[in-house]
C-alpha positions in Angstrom: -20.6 10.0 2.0 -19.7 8.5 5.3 -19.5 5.1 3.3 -16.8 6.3 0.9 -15.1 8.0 4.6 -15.4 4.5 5.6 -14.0 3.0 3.0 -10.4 5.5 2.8 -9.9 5.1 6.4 -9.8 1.3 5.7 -7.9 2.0 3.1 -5.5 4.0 4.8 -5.1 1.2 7.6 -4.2 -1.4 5.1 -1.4 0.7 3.6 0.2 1.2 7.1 -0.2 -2.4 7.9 1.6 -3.8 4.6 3.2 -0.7 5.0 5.2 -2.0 8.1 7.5 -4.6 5.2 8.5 -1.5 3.1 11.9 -2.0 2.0 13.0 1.4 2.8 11.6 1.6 6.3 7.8 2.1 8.2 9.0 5.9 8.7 9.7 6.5 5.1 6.1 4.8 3.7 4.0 6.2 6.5 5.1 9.8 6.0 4.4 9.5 2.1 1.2 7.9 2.2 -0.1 9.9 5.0 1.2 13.0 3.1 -0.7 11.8 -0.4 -4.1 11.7 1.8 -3.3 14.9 3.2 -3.0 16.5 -0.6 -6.3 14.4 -1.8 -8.5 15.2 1.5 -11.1 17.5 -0.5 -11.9 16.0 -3.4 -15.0 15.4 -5.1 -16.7 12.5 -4.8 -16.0 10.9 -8.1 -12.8 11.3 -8.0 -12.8 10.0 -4.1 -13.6 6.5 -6.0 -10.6 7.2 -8.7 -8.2 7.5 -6.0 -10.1 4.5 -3.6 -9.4 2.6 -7.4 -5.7 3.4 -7.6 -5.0 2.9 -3.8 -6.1 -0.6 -4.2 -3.8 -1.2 -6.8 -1.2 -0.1 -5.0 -2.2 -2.9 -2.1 -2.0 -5.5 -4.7 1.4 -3.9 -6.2 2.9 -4.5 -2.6 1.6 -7.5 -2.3 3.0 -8.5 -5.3 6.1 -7.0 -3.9 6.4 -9.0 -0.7 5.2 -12.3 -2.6 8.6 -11.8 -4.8 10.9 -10.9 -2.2 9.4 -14.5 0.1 10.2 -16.2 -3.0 13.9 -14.9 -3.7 14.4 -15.4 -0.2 13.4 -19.6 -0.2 15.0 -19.8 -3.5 18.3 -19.1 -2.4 17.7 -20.9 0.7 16.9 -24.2 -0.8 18.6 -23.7 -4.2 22.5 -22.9 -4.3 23.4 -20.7 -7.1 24.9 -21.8 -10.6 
């Protein structure tokens, strides 16, 4: 138990931190995501590791997010438009 308590606050930090590059503000992603823990704060075990799944997806969906916006922004700095 304390592992999988372990592992959500982690996985709480790292949503705030990438959390910080939202594109419609810090305020606006940390009041969502803090209010989705909220809803999900007694939940069975099992489904603990369902939403630990899907929260890590949602890292690598922002990732993927921020990866695209770095490379629209270097494209059109390096590459005028046709």
């Amino acid at each position: 138990m304390s592992c999988q308590r372990h592992r959500v606050i982690q996985l709480y930090k790292n949503l705030l931190y990438l959390g910080r590059e939202y594109p419609k503000g810090y305020d606006y992603f940390r009041s969502r995501c803090h209010k989705a823990f909220m809803k999900n704060k007694d939940l069975a075990p099992d489904q603990v590791e369902q939403w630990i799944g899907k929260g890590e997806y949602i890292i690598k969906e922002l990732e993927a997010l921020y990866m695209l916006k770095k490379y629209r922004t270097l494209k059109r700095r390096y590459y005028p438009d046709d």
